[in-house]
N, C-alpha and C positions, 0 to 999 in steps of 0.2 A: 482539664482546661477547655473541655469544649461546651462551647455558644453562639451565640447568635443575637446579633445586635442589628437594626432596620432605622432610616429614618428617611423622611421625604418631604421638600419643601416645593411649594409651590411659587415661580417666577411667573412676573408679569406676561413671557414669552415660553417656557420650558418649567417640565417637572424633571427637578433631580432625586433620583432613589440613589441611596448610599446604604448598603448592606456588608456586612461584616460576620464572617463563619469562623468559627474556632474547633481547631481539633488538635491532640495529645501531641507533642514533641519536647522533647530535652531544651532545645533551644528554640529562637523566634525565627520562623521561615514564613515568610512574608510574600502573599503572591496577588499582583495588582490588575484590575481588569476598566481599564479607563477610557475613552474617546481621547483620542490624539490631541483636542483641542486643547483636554485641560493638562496634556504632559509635563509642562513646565513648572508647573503645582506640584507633579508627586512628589517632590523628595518630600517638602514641606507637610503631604500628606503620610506621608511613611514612617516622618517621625513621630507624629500626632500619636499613629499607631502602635508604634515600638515604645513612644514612651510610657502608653500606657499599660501594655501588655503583656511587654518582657518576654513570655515566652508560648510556645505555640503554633502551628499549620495553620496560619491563619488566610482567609482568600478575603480579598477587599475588592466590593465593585460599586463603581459610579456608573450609573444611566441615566440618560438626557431622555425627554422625550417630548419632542416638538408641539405646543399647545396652542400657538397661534399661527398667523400666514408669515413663518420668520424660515426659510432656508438659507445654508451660505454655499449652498450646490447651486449653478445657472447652469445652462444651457450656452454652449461653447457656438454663436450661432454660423461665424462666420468657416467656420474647420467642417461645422455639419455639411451646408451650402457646397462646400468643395467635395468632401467627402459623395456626397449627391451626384457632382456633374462628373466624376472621376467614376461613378457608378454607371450612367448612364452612357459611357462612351465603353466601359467595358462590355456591358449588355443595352446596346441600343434597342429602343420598341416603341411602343406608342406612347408618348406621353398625356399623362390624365392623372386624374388625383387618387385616383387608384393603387396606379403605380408609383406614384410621390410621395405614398404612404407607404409602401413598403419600402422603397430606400430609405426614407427617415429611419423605419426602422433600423435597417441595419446599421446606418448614418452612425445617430445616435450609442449605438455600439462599437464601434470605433475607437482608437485611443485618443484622448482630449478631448473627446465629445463633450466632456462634463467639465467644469471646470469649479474646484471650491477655492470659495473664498476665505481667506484664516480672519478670522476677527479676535482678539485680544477678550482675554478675561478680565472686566471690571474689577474693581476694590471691593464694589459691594457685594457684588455676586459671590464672589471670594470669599468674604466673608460669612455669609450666609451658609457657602460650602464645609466654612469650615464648622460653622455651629452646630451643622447635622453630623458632622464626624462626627465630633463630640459627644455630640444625644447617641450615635449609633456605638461607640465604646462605652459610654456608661450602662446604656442595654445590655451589653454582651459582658460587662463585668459584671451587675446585676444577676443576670443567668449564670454567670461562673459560681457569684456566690451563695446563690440557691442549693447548687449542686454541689458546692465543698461543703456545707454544712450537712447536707444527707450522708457527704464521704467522712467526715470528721465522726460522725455514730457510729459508722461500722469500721472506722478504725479503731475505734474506742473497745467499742465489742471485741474484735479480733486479740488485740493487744490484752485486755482482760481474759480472755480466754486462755493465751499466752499465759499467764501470770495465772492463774488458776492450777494449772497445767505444771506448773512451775510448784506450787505448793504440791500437790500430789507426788510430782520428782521429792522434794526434799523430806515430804513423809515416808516415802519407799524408800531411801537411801541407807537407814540402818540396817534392815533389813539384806536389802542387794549384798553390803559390806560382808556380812556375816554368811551370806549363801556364796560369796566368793570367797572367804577364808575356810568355808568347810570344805569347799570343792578342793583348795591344795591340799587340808588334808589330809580329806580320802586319797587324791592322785597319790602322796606319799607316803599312804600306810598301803595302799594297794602294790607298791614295789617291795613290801616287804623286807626292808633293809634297814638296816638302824643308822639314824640317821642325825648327826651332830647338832644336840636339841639350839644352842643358842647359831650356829649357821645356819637353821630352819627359819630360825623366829628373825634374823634378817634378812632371809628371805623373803618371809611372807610380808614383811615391812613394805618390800620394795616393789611388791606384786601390789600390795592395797594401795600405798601410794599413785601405781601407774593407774589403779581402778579408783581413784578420789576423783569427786568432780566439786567440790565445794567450790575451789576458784570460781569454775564455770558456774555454777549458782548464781553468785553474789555477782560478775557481773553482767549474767544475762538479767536479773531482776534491776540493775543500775541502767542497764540499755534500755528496757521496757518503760522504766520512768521517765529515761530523757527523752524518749519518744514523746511519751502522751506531754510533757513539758513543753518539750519541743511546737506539739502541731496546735496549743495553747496560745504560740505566740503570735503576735499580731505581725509577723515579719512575713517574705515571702522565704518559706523554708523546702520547698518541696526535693530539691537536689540533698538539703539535708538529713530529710524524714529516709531518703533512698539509701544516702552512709550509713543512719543508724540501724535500717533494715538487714545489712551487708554484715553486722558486728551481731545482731541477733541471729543472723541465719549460719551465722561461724559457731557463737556459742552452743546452739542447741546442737549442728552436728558436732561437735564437739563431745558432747555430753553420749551423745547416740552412740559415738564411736567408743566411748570409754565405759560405758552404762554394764555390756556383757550380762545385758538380764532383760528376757525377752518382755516382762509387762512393763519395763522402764522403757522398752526401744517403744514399745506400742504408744504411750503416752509423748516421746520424742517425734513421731508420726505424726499423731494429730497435732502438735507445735508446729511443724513443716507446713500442712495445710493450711492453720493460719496464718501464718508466715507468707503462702504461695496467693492468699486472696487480698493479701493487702498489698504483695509485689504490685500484682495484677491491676490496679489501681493507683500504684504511682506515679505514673509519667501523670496523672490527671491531675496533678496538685501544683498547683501555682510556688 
């Protein structure tokens, strides 16, 4: 989810920049950096944002920047004037413009030396504000979907990888079955003991049983499907892509834990990896 959205109109008196940064989050956390003047606007502008964007660390900033002879800061003059003669009695000296200039200065530094004036946001101006929102969210969704569509290939990749990975397991699997049915058994002719052939042969039922991974086969290849289905659909699914990530990453340890064959656990590794780069990229999906 991260972008970058810009837009800037030009007023008869003031340039407004409205810029808009997006970075990775679970939910919309929203952070606003505005001129006091236009406060009364933000909710209105918060929604603009939230409706469009759902979700993301997103920073939103408005800046004015004065183009013409237009301030709503004066000169407080009558507080300076006092501020002056209340100076000149604490350090009396010679007066001259010298020294009239340097209590201005201080004057002026003073509290309520300045004094602003609030002026009211026009309709049109307003308006105009809001049409650059606008322009600055469709930039930043534009850039978002630049960047899901580079992420949407190498989830593809990943996921086939997955599933490749997944045929090699189920070609190894007869094989494993049979190197774990030999190993009980040798364990059981290695005791030496005679031993009650049909209590054997349910035994080793129940050993091959706990060593079966068919279930886990069939449905980590049905998770891998609803994945690439899944990130196919034109919806906003990203918290979904994260659950079916959760049921992949169960199945394959799964498999790994039950496998007890070290070139099957190898190829359960390299699943994990894939697995772990496409985690790594999911809060970034819308």
């Amino acid at each position: 989810m991260t972008g970058f959205g810009k837009s800037v109109i030009q007023l008869p008196t003031k340039k407004i920049t409205i810029e808009l940064k997006s970075l990775n989050s679970k939910n919309l956390d929203l952070n606003a950096r505005i001129p006091s003047l236009y406060r009364e606007k933000e909710l209105q502008m918060r929604n603009i944002i939230a409706t469009a964007l759902l979700r993301g660390k997103v920073d939103f900033g408005l800046f004015v920047e004065i183009t013409a002879e237009e301030t709503s800061t004066k000169v407080n003059e009558g507080i300076v004037k006092e501020y002056m003669r209340q100076l000149r009695q604490v350090a009396p000296g010679n007066i001259g413009s010298d020294s009239d200039v340097e209590l201005m200065k201080m004057a002026v530094r003073m509290p309520d030396a300045l004094k602003t004036e609030r002026h009211e946001i026009d309709a049109e101006e307003f308006a105009a504000i809001e049409k650059a929102l606008h322009n600055a969210v469709k930039a930043l969704k534009e850039f978002r979907t630049d960047e899901g569509k580079a992420l949407e290939k190498d989830f593809e990749l990943r996921i086939q990888n997955i599933s490749n990975l997944l045929e090699e397991v189920k070609a190894m699997d007869p094989d494993r079955m049979e190197a774990v049915k030999a190993r009980l058994q040798k364990a059981v002719s290695d005791l030496k003991e005679e031993v009650d052939q049909n209590r054997f042969e349910q035994e080793l039922i129940y050993y091959l049983e706990k060593f079966d991974i068919t279930e886990e086969k069939v449905r980590l290849a049905n998770h891998l499907e609803y994945f690439t289905n899944t990130l196919k659909s034109a919806d906003s699914n990203g918290k979904k892509l994260g659950f079916i990530c959760q049921e992949i990453g169960r199945e394959i340890n799964t498999i790994g834990s039950k496998s007890n064959h070290a070139p099957m656990q190898q190829l359960v590794v390299q699943m994990k990896d894939e697995l772990e780069k496409i985690k790594e990229q999911m809060l970034n999906v819308l």
